[in-house]
Residue, then its C-alpha position, 0 to 999 in steps of 0.5 A: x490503503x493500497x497493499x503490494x508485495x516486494x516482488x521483482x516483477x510488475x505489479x498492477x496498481x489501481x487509482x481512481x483519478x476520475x478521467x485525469x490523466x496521470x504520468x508519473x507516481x511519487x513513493x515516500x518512504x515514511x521511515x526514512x522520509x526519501x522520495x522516488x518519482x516514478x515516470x508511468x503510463x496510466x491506461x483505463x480499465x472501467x472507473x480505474x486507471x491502472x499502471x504496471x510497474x515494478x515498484x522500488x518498495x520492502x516487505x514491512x515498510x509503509x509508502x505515502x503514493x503520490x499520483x501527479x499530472x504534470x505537476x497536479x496532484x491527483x490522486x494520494x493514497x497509502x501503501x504497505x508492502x508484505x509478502x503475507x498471503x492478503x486473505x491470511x493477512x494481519x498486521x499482527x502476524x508474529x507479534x501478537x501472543x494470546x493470553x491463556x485463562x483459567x477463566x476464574x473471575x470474583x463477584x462482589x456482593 
């Protein structure tokens, strides 16, 4: 899974497609079901290519990323957007509560 922020600027993307060459990026929102195709140039840094972009996506949404050659697929994979900090970051922040415990329990004999 492929985590990016919602941010106006560009953002770098990592793929490994394995020396195929790529031009464009189709995002899925799979919410709403609608698709954006995304012209691009991939460049190869080591045993990636890689692609600046800013990407049309929101903060809590989840994308299905579709890396085409022409009309080959070559690449699939997941996106999340959040704005959360990635070291801090957890699919849980502001949702999960934890339970206090006087931490009594029985024992049955």
């Amino acid at each position: 899974m492929i985590i990016l922020k919602e941010l106006n600027t560009a953002q770098n993307l990592y793929a490994t497609i394995d020396g195929v060459e790529a031009d464009a990026i189709v995002l899925r929102d799979e919410e709403t079901n609608t698709e954006e195709t995304i012209v691009c140039v991939f460049s190869i840094d080591k045993y990636y290519a890689v692609t600046n972009l800013v990407f049309p996506i929101i903060e809590n949404k989840f994308y299905t990323l579709t890396i085409l050659n022409g009309t080959d697929v070559v690449y699939k994979d997941k996106i999340f957007c959040t704005n959360q900090i990635i070291e801090e970051f957890s699919i849980n922040n502001n949702v999960y509560t934890q339970r206090t415990s006087d931490n009594e329990y029985i024992i049955y004999e």
